[in-house]
N, C-alpha and C positions, 0 to 999 in steps of 0.2 A: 491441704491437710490430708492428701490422696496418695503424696510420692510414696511410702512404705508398702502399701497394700500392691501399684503399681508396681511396683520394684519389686516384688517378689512374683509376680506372677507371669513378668519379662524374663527374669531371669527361667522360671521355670519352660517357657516358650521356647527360646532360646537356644536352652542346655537339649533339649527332647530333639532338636532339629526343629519346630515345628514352622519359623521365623527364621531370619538372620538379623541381627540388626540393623544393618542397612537399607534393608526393608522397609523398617519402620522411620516415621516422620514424629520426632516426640520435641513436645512442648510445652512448658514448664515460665514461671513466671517469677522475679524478683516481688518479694514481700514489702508491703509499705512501712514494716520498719529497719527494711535493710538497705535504704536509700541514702545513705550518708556514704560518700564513696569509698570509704576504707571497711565497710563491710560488706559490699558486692562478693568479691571474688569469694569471701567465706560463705559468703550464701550459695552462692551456683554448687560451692563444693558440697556444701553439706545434704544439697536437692540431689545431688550425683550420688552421693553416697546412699541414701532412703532408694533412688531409683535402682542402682546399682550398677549404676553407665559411667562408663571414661568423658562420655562427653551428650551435648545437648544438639539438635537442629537448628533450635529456635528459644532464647532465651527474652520474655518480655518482662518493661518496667510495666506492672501491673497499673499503676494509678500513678498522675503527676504529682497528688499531695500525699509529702510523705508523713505517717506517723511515730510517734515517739515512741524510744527503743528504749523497752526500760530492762534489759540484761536476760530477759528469757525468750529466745528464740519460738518456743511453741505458741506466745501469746500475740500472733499475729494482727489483733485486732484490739488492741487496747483500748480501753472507754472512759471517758469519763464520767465524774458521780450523777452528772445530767443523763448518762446512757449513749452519748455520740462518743462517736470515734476522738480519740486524741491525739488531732494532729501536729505533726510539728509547727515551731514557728521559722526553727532556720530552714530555707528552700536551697537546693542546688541542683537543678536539672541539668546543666549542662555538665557539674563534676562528677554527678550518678553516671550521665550519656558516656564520659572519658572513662571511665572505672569502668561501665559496661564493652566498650571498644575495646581492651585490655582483655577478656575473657576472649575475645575471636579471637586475638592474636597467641594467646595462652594455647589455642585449642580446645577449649571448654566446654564451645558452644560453636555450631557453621555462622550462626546469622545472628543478629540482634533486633530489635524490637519494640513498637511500646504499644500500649492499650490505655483506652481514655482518652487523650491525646487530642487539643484543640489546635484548631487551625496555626494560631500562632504559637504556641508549644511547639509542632511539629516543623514549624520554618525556622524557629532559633536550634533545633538540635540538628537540624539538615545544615544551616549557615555557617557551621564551626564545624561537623563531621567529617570523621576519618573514614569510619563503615557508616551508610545510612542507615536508618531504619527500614527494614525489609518489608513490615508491614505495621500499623495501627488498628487495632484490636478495639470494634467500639461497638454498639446496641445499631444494629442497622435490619430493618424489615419495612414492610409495606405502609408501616403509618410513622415508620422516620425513616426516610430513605437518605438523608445523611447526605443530598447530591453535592454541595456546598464544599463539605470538606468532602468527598471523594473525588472531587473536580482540583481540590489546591492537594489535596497528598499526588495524586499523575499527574502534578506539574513538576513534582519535587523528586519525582519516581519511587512513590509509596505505596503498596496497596492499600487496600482497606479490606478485613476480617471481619466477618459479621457474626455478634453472639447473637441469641435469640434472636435469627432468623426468619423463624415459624410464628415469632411473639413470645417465648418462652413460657409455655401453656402450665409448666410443669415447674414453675418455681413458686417458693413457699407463700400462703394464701396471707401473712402480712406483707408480703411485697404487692398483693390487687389491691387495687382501687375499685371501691361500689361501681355496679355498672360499667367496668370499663371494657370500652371495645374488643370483641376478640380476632383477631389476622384472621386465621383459622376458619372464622365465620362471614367472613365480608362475603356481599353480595357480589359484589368484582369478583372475586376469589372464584367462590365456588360454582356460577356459571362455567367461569373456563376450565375447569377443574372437571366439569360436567362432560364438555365437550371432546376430553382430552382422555376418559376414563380414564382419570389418577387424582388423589387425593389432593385437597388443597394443599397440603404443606410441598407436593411435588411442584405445583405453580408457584409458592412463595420462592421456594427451592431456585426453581427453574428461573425466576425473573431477576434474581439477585446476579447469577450465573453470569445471564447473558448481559446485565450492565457491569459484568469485569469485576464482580466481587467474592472475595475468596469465602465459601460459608462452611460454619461449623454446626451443624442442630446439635441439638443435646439432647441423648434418651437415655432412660434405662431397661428399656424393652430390648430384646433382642430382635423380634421382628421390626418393630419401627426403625431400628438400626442398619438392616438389610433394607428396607423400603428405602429411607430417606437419597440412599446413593441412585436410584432406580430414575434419575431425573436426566441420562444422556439418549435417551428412546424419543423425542420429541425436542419442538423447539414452540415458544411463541413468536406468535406476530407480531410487526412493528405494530399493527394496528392493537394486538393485546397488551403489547407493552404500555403504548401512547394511554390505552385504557387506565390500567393499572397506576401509573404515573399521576393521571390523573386524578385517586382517590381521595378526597376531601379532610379525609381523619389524618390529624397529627398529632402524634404524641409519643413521648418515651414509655416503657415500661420500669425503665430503672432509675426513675427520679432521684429516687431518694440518695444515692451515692453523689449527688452534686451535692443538696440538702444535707449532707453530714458536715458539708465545710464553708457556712453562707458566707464565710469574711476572708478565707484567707485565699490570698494574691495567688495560686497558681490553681484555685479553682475552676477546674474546664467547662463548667457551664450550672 
């Protein structure tokens, strides 16, 4: 619900010199009710058109359960009178995947994608595929390290994208749990963090890194935005890694998007 404000402020970049767009790496995600594969291609278009780009980097199927498309494109999140999302009942991942494939060769988009995405989700779209998926976009930091499926996507040659890397400190306070652990705070963490003078989120940063995972933080600070890149000046040790790996706490922060769909068959977890 961001492409407009983006797309005007590309474009002014852009036009002044300040950029080129090849420059830029931009990515953008299919809507879970534009999963039915005769309306893909109009969705990429109408993201293109809001951003104000010929074409995408990176185009992801945001979630494998898709929800019901009731004729108005801005209502991206439909609910029912219970207040959950309303998902569909017909599933087609693999005719979204073909309709997705269709926009690389369009020109649309360089690469295609998904996010969410379980281990076996990601081997039936890989077993049919024309383009692989270039990356799966999932919740990965230091109390879900995710090694499981980051071990079966580099067998299939997938990376893995990490959202709230840091623990996403900064997402809205009905998404915490009483008492729940915070990355940021672990004792693991902020020794080495200590020892390295750089903030912990540079060690969360840094260890995601060095096990081969692509990471996105999320801010809206401008300094925490210049910081958070500041993580190529050091390295850890196997011996901090081994540590780190080590840490006892598991758990998701983003439960609740499994929880929106307890029954239905392409529920990732």
């Amino acid at each position: 619900m961001n492409e407009d404000a983006i797309g005007e402020v590309l474009q002014e970049y852009i036009k002044s010199g300040k950029v080129k767009r090849e420059e830029l790496f931009i990515v953008t995600k299919l809507p879970m009710i534009h999963m039915e594969p005769k309306l893909v291609k109009r969705s990429i278009e109408m993201s293109l058109k809001k951003l104000q780009l010929s074409y995408l980097d990176l185009y992801l199927v945001h979630f494998p359960v898709p929800l019901v498309y009731e004729g108005d494109d801005e209502k991206v999140f439909p609910v029912t009178e219970a207040g959950g999302w309303k998902a569909a009942e017909k599933t087609d991942l693999i005719g979204t995947w073909k309709a997705m494939e269709e926009l690389v060769d369009l020109g649309l988009t360089k690469s295609i994608g998904v996010s969410n995405f379980s281990i076996s989700q990601i081997e039936r779209i890989c077993k049919i595929a024309k383009h692989k998926p270039v990356t799966n976009q999932v919740e990965c930091h230091v109390y879900w390290p995710q090694k499981e499926l980051f071990d079966a996507c580099k067998k299939q040659g997938v990376t893995i994208t990490a959202y709230a890397p840091i623990g996403s400190p900064g997402r809205p306070e009905r998404l915490k749990g009483k008492d729940e652990p915070v990355a940021l705070e672990d004792p693991v963490i902020t020794k080495i963090a200590k020892k390295y003078k750089k903030s912990p989120a540079h060690v969360l940063l840094r260890n995601l890194l060095q096990r081969g995972i692509i990471v996105i933080p999320k801010s809206v600070t401008p300094e925490r935005i210049r910081s958070n890149i500041q993580v190529f000046d050091f390295s850890l040790t196997k011996g901090e890694m081994d540590e780190i790996a080590s840490i006892k706490t598991k758990r998701r922060y983003f439960d609740m998007m499994g929880a929106m769909f307890p029954n239905h068959p392409e529920r990732p977890w």
